[in-house]
C-alpha positions as CSV (number, residue, x, y, z in Angstrom):
1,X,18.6,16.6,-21.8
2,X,18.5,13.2,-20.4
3,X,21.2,10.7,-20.8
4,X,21.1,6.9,-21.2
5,X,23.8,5.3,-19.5
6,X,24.8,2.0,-21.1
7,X,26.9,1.5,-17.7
8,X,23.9,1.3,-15.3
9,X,20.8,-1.2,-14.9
10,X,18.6,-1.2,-12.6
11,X,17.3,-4.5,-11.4
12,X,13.6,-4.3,-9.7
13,X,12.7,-7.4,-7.3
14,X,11.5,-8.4,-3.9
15,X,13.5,-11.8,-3.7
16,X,16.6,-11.5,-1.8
17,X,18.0,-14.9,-3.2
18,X,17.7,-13.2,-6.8
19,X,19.0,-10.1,-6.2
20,X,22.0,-12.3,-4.8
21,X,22.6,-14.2,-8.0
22,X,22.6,-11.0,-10.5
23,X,25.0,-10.0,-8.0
24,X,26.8,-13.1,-8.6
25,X,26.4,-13.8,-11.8
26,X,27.8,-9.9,-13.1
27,X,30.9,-10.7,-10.9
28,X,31.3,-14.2,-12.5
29,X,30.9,-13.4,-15.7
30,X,33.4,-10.5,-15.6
31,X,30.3,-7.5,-16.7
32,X,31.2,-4.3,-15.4
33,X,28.2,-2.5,-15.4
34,X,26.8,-0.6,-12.4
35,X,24.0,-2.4,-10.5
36,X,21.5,-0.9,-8.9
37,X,19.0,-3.0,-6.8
38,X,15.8,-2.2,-5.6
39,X,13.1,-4.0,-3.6
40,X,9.7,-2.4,-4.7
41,X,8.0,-1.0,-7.6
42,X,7.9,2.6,-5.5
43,X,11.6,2.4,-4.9
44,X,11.7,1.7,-8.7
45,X,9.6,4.6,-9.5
46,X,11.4,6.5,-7.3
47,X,15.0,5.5,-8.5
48,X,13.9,6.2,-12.1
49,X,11.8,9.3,-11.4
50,X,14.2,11.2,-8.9
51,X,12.3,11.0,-5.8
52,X,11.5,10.3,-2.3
53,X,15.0,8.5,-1.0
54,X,16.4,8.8,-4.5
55,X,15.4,12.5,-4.7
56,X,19.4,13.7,-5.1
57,X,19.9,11.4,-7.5
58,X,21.2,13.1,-11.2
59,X,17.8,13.7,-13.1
60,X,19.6,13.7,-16.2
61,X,21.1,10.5,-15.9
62,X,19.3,7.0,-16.5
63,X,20.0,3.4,-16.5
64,X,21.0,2.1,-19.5
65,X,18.1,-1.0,-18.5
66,X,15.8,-1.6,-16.4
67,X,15.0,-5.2,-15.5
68,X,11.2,-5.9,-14.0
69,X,9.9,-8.5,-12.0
70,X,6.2,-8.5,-13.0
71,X,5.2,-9.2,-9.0
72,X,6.8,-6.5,-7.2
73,X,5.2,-5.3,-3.9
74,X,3.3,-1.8,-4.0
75,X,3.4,-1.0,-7.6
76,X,4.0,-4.0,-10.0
77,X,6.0,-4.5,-12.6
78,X,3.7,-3.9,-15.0
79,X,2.5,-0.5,-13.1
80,X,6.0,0.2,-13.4
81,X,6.3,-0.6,-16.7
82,X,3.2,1.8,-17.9
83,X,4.7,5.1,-15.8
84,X,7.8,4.4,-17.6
85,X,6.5,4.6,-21.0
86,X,4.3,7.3,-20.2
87,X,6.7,9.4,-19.0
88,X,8.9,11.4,-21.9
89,X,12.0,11.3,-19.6
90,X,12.1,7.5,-19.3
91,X,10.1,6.1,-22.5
92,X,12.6,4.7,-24.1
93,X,15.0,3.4,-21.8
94,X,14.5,-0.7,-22.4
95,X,12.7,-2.8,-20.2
96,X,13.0,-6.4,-19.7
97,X,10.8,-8.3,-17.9
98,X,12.3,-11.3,-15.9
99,X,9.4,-13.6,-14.5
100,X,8.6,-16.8,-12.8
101,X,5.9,-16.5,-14.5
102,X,5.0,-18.7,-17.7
103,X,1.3,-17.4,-18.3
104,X,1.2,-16.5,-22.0
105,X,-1.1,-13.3,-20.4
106,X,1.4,-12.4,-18.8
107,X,3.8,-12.2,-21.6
108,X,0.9,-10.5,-23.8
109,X,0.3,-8.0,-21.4
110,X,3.9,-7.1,-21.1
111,X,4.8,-6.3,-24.8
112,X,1.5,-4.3,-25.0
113,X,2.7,-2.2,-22.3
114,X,6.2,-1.9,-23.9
115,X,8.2,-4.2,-22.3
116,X,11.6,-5.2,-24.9
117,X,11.3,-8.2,-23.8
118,X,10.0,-11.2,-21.3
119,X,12.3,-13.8,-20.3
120,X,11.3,-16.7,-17.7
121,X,13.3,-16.8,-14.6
122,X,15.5,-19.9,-15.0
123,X,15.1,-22.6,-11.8
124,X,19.0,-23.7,-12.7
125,X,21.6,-21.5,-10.5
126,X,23.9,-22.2,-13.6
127,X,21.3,-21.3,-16.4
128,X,20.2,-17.8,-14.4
129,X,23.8,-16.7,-14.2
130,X,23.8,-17.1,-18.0
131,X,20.2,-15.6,-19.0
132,X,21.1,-12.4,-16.6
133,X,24.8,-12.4,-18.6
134,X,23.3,-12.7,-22.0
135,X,20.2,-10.3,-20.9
136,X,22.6,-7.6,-20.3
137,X,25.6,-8.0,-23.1
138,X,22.1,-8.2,-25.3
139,X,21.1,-4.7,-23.9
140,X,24.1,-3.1,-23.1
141,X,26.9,-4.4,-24.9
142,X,30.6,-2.8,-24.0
């Protein structure tokens, strides 16, 4: 049996600088939930999935969220996205995409995939501390 944990997320994307300010904005906003970071959509898959580097990781246990960036390096987000919801094991762990992007395409192709939800990255250091805070108390609440 697999198990959701509503402790873990599991953010997926290739810039440093925002990796650095979910980081920060978890710490500043007092959210206690464990972080897992990843760089790729094949480190994603593999986090998720149990395999290469990630392969003694607990198959029974999954993040409580997964949070995509739709231009990941490899795999995309949206490549990402598909495997998850094919996949019994992880179909319904919620997925949030978190995007630069504003292409309405974009956002279309991402429910029809089964994305929970699309939110614009916000340009405001402020304003992205708050939509990763809310994003996650949304998700996971305590």
């Amino acid at each position: 049996m697999n198990a959701i944990s509503s402790a873990e997320i599991l953010f997926a994307d290739d810039n440093h600088s925002d990796l650095d300010l979910v980081k920060f904005a978890l710490e500043e906003k007092e959210i206690t939930k464990k972080l897992f970071c990843v760089l790729d959509g094949v480190e994603a898959l593999d986090f998720l999935l149990c395999q290469g580097k990630y392969i003694d990781r607990q198959y029974e246990s999954l993040p409580g969220l997964v949070v995509l960036d739709l231009n990941l390096p490899k795999v995309s987000g949206l490549e990402v996205l598909d495997r998850l919801r094919e996949n019994p094991r992880t179909k319904d762990i919620p997925v949030v995409i978190f995007s630069s992007s504003v292409d309405p395409d974009d956002v279309s192709r991402s429910y029809s995939r089964g994305a929970n939800g699309f939110i614009v990255k916000p340009a405001d250091f402020f304003e992205f501390s708050d939509v990763i805070a809310g994003i996650i108390r949304f998700w996971l609440p305590d």
